[in-house]
N, C-alpha and C positions, 0 to 999 in steps of 0.2 A: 668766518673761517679761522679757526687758531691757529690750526696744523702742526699742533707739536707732536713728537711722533715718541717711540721707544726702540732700542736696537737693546734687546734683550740676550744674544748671543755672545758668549766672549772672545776673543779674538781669534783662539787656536778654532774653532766652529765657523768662525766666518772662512777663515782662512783655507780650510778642507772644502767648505759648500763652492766657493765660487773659485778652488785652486788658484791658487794667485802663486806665481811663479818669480816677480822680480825680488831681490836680498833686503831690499827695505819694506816690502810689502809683508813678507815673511817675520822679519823682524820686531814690526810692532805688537805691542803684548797693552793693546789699552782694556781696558773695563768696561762692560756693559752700563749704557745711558740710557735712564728711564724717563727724562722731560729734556731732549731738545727743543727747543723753541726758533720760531726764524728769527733770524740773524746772526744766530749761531756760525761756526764753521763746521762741517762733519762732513767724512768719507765716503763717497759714492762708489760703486763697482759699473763699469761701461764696458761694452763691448770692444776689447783692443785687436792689434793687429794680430791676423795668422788666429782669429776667431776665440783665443786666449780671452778672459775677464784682465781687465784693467781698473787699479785703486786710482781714483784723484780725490784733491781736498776741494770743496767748494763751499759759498754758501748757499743757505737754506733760507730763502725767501723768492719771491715772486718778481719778473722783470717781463713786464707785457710784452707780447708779441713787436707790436709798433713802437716800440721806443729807442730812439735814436740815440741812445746814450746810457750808462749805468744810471736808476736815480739816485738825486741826492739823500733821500729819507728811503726808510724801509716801507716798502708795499706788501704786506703777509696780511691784511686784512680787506681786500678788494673783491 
């Protein structure tokens, strides 16, 4: 599994599709990425409160169900 992915949209398009309403979510004006790779950091869109789309930063790798703890190596190939 590689899982590198691409976010082909530019910001002002992300920003319309999923309405993002908070001043810093608005704000950002990044560039379209064509090879994320895990262990990267990059923006996910989740369901927030009052049913609104919500930006957070996370990363992009794999943490198994059962694990009791962050690991210490990256898992994106399991």
């Amino acid at each position: 599994m590689c899982s590198r992915y691409t976010r082909f949209l530019p910001w002002l398009e992300l920003h319309r599709l999923y309405r993002l309403t908070l001043d810093w979510e608005k704000q950002r004006n990044d560039e379209p990425r064509y090879n994320i790779a895990p262990t990267q950091n990059v923006f996910f869109v989740t369901a927030g409160e009052g049913g609104n789309h919500s930006l957070k930063e996370g990363r992009w790798w794999l943490v198994p169900w059962w694990a009791k703890e962050m690991p210490k190596q990256a898992m994106f190939n399991a």
